[in-house]
C-alpha positions as CSV (number, residue, x, y, z in Angstrom):
1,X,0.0,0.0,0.0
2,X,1.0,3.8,-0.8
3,X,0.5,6.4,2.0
4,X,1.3,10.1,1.7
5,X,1.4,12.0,4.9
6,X,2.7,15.4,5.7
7,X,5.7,16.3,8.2
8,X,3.7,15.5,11.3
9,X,2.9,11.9,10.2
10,X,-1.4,13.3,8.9
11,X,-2.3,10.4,6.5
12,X,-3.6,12.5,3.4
13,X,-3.8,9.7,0.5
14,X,-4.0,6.2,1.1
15,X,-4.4,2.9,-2.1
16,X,-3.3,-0.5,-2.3
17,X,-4.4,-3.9,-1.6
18,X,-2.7,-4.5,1.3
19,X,-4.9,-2.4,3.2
20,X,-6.8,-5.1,3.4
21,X,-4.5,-7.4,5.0
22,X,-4.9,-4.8,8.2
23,X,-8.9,-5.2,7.7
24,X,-9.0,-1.2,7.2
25,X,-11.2,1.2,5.5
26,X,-8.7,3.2,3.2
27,X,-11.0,6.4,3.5
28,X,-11.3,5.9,6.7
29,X,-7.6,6.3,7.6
30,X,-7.4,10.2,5.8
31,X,-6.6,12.5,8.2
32,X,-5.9,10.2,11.1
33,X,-2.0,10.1,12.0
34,X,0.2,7.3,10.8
35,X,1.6,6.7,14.3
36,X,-1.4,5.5,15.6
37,X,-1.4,2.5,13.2
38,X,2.7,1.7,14.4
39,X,3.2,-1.2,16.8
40,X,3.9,0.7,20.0
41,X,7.6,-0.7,20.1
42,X,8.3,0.3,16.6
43,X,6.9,3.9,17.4
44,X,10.4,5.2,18.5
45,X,11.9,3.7,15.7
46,X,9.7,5.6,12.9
47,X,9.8,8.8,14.5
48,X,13.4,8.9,14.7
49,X,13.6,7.7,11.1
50,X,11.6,10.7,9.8
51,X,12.5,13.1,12.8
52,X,16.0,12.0,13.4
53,X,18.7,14.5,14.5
54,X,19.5,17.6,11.9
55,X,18.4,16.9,8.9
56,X,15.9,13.9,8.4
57,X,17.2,10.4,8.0
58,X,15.5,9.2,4.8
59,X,16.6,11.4,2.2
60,X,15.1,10.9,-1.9
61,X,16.1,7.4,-1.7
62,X,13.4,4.2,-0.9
63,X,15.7,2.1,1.6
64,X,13.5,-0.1,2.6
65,X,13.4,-0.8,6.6
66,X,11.2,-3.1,9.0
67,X,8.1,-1.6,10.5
68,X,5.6,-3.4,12.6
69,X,1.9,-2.2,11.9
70,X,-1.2,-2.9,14.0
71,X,-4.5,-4.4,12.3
72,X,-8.2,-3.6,13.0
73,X,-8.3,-6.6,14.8
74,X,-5.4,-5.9,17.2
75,X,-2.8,-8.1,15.8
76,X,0.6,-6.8,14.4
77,X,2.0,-7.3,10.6
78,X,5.4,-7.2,9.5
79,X,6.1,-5.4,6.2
80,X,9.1,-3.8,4.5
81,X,9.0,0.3,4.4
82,X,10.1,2.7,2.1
83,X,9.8,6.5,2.7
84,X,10.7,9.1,-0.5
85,X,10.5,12.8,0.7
86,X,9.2,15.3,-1.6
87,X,8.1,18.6,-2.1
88,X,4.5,20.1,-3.3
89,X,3.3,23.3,-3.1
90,X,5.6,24.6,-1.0
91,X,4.8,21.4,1.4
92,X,6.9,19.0,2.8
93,X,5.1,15.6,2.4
94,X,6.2,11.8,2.4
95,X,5.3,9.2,0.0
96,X,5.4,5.7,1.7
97,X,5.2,2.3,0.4
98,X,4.7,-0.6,2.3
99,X,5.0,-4.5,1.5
100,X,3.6,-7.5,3.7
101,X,6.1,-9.6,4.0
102,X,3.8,-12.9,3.2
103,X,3.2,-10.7,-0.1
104,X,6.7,-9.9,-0.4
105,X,7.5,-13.7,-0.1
106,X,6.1,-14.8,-3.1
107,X,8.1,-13.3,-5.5
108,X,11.6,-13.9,-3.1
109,X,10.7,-17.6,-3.2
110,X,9.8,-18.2,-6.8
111,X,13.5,-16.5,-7.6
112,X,15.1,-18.8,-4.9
113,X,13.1,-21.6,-6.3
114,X,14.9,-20.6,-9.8
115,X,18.3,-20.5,-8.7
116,X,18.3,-23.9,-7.2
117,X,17.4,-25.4,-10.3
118,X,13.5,-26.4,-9.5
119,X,11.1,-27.3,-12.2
120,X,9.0,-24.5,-13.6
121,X,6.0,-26.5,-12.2
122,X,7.8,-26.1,-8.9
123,X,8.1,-23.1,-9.2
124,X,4.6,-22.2,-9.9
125,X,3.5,-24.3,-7.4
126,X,5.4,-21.9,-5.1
127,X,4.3,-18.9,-6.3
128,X,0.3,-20.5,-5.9
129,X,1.5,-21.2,-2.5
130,X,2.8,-17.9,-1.3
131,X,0.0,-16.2,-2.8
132,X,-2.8,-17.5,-0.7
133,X,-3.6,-16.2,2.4
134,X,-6.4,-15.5,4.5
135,X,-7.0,-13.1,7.6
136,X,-9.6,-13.8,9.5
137,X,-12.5,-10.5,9.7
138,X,-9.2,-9.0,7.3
139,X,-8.9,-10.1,3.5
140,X,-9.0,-13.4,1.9
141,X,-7.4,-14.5,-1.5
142,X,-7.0,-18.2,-3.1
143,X,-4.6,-18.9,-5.5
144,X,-4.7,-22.1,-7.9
145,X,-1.9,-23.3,-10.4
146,X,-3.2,-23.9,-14.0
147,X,-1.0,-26.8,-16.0
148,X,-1.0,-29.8,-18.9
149,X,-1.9,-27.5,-22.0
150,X,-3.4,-29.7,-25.1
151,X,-3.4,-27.3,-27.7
152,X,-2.8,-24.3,-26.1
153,X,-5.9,-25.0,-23.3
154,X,-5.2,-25.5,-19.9
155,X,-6.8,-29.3,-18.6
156,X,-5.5,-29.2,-14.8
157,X,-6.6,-26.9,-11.8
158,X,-4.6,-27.8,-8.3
159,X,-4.8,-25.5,-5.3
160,X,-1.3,-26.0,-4.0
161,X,-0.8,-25.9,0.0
162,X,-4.6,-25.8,0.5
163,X,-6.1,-27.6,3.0
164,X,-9.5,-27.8,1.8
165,X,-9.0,-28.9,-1.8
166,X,-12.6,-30.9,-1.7
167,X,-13.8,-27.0,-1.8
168,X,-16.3,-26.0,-4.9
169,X,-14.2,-23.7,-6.0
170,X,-11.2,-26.0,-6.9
171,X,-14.3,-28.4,-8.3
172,X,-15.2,-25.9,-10.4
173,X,-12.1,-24.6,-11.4
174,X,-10.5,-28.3,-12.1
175,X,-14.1,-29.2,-13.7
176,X,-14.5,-26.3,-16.5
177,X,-10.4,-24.9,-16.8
178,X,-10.2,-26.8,-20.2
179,X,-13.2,-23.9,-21.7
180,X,-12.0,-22.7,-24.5
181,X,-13.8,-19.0,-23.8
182,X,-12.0,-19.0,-20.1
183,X,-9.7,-15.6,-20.0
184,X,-6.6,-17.8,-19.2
185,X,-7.0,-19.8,-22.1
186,X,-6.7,-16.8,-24.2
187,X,-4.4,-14.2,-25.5
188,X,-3.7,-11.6,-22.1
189,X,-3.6,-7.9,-23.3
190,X,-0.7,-8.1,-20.6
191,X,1.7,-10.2,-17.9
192,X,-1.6,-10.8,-15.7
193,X,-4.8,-9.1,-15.6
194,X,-8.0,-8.4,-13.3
195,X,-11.0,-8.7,-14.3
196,X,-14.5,-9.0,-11.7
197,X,-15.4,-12.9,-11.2
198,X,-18.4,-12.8,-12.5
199,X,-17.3,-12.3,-16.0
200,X,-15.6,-16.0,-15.6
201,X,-17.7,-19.4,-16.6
202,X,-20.6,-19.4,-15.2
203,X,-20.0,-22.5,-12.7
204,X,-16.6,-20.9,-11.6
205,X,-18.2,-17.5,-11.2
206,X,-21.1,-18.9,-9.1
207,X,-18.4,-21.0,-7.0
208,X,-16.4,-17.7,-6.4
209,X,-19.6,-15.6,-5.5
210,X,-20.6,-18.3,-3.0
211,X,-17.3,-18.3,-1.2
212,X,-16.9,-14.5,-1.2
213,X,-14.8,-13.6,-4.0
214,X,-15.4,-11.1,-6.4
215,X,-12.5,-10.4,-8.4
216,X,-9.8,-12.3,-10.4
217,X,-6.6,-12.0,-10.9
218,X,-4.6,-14.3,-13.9
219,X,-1.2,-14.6,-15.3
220,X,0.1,-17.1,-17.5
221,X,3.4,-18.1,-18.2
222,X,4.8,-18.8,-22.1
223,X,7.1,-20.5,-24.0
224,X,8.1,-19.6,-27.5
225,X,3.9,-18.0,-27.3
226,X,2.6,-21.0,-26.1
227,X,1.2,-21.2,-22.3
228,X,2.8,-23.5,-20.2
229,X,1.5,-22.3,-16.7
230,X,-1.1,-20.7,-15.3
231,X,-1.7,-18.2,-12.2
232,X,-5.5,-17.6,-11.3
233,X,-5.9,-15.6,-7.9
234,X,-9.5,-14.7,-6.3
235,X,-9.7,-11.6,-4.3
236,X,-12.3,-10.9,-1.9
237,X,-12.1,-6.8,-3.0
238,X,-12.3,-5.2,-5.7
239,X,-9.0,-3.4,-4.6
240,X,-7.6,-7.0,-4.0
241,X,-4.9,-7.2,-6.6
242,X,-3.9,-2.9,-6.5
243,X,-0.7,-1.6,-5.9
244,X,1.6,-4.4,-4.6
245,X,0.0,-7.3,-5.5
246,X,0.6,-6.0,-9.0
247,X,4.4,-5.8,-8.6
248,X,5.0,-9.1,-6.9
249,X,2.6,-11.6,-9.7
250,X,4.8,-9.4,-12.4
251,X,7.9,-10.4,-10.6
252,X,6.1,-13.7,-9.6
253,X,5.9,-14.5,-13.4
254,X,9.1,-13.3,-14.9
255,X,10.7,-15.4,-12.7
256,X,8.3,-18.3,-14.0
257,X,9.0,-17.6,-17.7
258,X,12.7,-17.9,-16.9
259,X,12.4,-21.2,-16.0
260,X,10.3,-21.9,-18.7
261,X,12.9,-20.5,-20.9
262,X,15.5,-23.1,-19.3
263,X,13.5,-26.0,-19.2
264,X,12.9,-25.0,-23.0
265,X,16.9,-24.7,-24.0
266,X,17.5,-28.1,-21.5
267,X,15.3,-30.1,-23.4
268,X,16.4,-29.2,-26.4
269,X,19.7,-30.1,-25.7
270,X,18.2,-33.5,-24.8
271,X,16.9,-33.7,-27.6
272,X,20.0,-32.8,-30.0
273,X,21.6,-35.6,-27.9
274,X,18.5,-38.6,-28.2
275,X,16.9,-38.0,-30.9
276,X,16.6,-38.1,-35.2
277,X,15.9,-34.4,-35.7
278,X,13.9,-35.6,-39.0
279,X,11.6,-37.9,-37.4
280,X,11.9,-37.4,-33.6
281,X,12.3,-40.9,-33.5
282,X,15.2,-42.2,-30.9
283,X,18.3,-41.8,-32.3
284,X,20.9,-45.0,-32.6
285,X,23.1,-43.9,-29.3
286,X,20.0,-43.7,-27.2
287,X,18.5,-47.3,-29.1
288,X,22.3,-48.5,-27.7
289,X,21.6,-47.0,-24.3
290,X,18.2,-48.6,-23.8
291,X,19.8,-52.2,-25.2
292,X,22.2,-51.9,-22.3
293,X,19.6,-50.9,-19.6
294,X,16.9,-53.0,-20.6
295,X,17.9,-56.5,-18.6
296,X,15.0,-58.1,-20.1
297,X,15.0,-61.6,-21.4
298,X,11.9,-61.6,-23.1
299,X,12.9,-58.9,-25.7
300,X,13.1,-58.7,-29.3
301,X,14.7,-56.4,-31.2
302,X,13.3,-55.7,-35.1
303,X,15.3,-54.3,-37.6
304,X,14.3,-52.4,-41.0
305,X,15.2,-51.3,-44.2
306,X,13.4,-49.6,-46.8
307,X,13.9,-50.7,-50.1
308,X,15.2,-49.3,-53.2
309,X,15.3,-45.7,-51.2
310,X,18.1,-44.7,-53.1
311,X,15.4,-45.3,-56.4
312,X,12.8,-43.4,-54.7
313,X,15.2,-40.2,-53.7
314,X,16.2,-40.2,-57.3
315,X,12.6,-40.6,-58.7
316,X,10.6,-38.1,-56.5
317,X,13.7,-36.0,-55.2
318,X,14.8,-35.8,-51.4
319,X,12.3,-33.9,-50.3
320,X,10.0,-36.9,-50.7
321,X,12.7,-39.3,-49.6
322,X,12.4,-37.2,-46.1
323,X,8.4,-37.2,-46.2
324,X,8.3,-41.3,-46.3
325,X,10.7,-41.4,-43.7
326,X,8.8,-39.1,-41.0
327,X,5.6,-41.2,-42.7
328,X,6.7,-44.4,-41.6
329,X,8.2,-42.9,-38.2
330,X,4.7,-42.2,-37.6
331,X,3.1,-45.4,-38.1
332,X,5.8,-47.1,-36.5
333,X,4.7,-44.9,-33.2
334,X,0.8,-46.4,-34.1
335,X,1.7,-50.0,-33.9
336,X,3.6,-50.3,-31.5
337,X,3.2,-49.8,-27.5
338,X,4.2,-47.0,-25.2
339,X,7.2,-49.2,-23.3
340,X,8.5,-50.1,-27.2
341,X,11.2,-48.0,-28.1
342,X,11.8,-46.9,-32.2
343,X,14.2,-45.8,-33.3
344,X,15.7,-44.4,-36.8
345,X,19.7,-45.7,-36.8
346,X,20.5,-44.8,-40.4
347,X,19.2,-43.3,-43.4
348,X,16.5,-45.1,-44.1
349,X,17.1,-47.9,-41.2
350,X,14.3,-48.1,-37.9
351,X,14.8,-50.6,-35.4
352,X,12.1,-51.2,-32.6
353,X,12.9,-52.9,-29.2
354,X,9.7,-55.0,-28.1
355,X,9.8,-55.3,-24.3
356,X,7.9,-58.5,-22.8
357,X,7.2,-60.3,-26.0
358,X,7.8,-64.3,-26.4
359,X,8.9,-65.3,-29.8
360,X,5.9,-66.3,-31.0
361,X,4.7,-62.9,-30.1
362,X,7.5,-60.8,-31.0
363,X,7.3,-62.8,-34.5
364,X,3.7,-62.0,-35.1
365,X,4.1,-58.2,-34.1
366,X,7.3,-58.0,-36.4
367,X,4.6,-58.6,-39.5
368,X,1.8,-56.4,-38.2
369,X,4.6,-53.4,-38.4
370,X,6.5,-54.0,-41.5
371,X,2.6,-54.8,-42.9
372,X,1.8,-51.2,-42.1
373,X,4.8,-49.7,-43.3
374,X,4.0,-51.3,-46.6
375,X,0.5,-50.0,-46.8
376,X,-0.4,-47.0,-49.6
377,X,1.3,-44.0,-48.8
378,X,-0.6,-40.3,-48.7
379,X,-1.6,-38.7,-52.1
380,X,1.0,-36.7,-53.4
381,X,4.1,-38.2,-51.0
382,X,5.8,-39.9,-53.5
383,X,5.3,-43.6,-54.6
384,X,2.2,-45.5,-54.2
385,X,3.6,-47.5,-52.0
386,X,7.3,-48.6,-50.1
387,X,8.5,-51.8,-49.2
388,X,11.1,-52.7,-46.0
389,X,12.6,-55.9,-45.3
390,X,13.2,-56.6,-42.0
391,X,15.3,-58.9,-39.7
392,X,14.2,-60.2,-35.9
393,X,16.7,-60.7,-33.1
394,X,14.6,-62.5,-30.1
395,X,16.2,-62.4,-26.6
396,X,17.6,-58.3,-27.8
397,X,19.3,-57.1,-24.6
398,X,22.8,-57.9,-25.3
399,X,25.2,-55.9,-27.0
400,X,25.1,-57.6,-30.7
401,X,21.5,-57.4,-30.6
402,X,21.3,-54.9,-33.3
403,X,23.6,-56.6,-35.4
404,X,22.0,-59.8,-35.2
405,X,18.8,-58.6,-36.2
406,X,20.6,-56.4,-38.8
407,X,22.2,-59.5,-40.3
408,X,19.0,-61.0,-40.6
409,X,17.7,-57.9,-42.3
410,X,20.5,-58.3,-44.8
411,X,19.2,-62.4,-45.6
412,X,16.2,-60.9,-46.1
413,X,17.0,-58.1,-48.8
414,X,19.1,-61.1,-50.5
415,X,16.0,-63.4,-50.2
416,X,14.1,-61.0,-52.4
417,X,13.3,-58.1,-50.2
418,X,10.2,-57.3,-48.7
419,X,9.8,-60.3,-45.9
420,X,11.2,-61.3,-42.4
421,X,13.9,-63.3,-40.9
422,X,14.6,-64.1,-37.7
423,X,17.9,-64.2,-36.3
């Protein structure tokens, strides 16, 4: 909050938010002295800081310094003071900020978060965390952490911290977050925004109104323009999210970006080191990797080839050749199962590593793929159709695995293309 009083401490402007947190009236603090709001053992303290000896202490520059202030309801509240001293009019007057320190908090702890490396989910977590607070007969505000986008739409609401997450609101939230027409799912006019709660979907709004809230505060954190994260605060005010508030979710979610912004350069890294940057596919060191980790008898490992590809680059031009290859790295990713691992380890060469399979299995899922890779390509990608030999190593976790299945890729192609062998 923002106080401007004149040189015997007469409160003449009062805003912010954090007024409520001392369950005031702003206009009814005007023309009341500032004092009489100062824990009594922080009294001496403040006077001396603007009355000091000579000339006054705080000069035109904010140092910020503790101050103990005293609520409606009797109980004292910590926050960080600035004092700038200026001149109107002829007038000596002071323009004072003051900051909570649980507001304060929020912002400190998502940058400490940051530079210990947490996860930008951690991180918002945090921030949801020291956002929340609640006063009893004072001020009230709920803060949730928005996550798992699918096409740019938020589908998860969590209330992090909260002890009553069986409340409606969360329900609500968690129950209609994926609408399309919701603000945070949107393009923000700015870092967050406010907006009144009943402008919100109409089960969240009626949640919000039953529980006392009236405004809404939402920030959402991007990568590259995509939302990642999400910031949705309810105030029970409409001053709720003024003055303060404002500065610390703006810090809040810079400091969420930033980590976006890592996790976006770590991963890909990671990827430049794992994967086929054509396909997406596994690359052949990580297919090596997974051979040597995998400890799995029942394994197989299947081996392909595409033939004539050198036939098909000449006919239809690279381009093309590059088209079937992503083609087939997609339908390799719809027949087989999420614990199989594909990869593409040469130029037009896939393998797949079948985890649990027997070799009757193994052999009978080994057709089903190379099957699909052979069925009629997309209008306009080239050929009709491709064929792929392929060669099947059964019991795969061992270090030649690849190249037994690769040798009996190679009996295939001289057996005249297009079929199986098993190693």
């Amino acid at each position: 909050m923002v106080m401007v009083l004149d040189e015997v401490g007469t409160i003449l402007q009062v805003a912010g938010s954090s007024l409520a947190t001392l369950g005031y009236d702003p206009d009814a603090l005007v023309g009341d002295n500032a004092l009489n709001y100062v824990s009594p053992r922080h009294v001496e303290t403040i006077t001396f800081v603007f009355n000091g000896p000579g000339d006054h202490v705080v000069r035109n520059v904010q140092e910020p310094f503790p101050l103990e202030l005293i609520g409606s309801d009797g109980e004292p509240t910590l926050v960080d003071c600035a004092a700038e001293r200026v001149h109107r009019d002829g007038e000596v007057l002071w323009v004072v900020t003051m900051m909570p320190h649980s507001l304060q908090s929020a912002a400190f702890h998502a940058l400490t978060a940051f530079g210990r490396g947490a996860s930008a989910h951690e991180v918002g977590t945090t921030i949801a965390e020291r956002l929340s607070w609640s006063w009893e007969a004072r001020s009230e505000i709920r803060t949730f952490l928005l996550a798992d986008t699918l096409s740019g739409v938020f589908t998860t609401a969590t209330e992090p911290g909260a002890t009553h997450q069986s409340g409606s609101l969360l329900r609500e939230l968690a129950g209609h977050v994926a609408d399309p027409d919701a603000p945070w799912n949107r393009d923000l006019t700015a870092p967050h925004v406010t907006i009144p709660a009943e402008t919100l979907p109409a089960a969240i709004a009626s949640a919000a109104s039953a529980a006392g809230f009236v405004v809404a505060c939402i920030a959402v954190g991007r990568l590259d323009g995509e939302p990642q994260l999400g910031i949705v605060s309810f105030g029970v005010h409409e001053h709720a999210f003024q003055g303060n508030f404002e500065m610390i979710m703006t810090e809040s979610v810079a400091t969420l970006e930033m980590t976006l912004q890592r996790e976006g350069a770590d991963d890909k890294l990671r990827r430049a080191r794992e994967e086929d940057p054509l396909t997406g596919l596994a690359n052949r060191i990580t297919f090596s990797k997974a051979l040597i980790d995998c400890g799995d008898a029942t394994s197989a490992v299947l081996y392909i080839d595409v033939d004539h590809f050198k036939e098909i680059n000449d006919s239809f031009g690279h381009a093309a050749g590059d088209a079937i290859l992503i083609e087939i790295g997609r339908r390799l990713r719809l027949m087989c199962r999420p614990d199989d691992l594909i990869a593409r380890i040469g130029s037009d060469e896939f393998a797949v590593l079948l985890t649990g399979v027997d070799p009757t299995r193994a052999e009978r899922m080994a057709h089903r793929i190379l099957a699909r890779i052979c069925e009629p390509l997309p209008e306009g990608l080239g050929p009709e159709c491709i064929e792929a030999s392929g060669g099947l190593a059964i019991a795969a976790c061992d270090d030649d695995a690849v190249q037994r299945a690769g040798l009996a890729m190679l009996a295939s192609k001289r057996a005249g293309r297009a079929q199986l062998i098993i190693a």
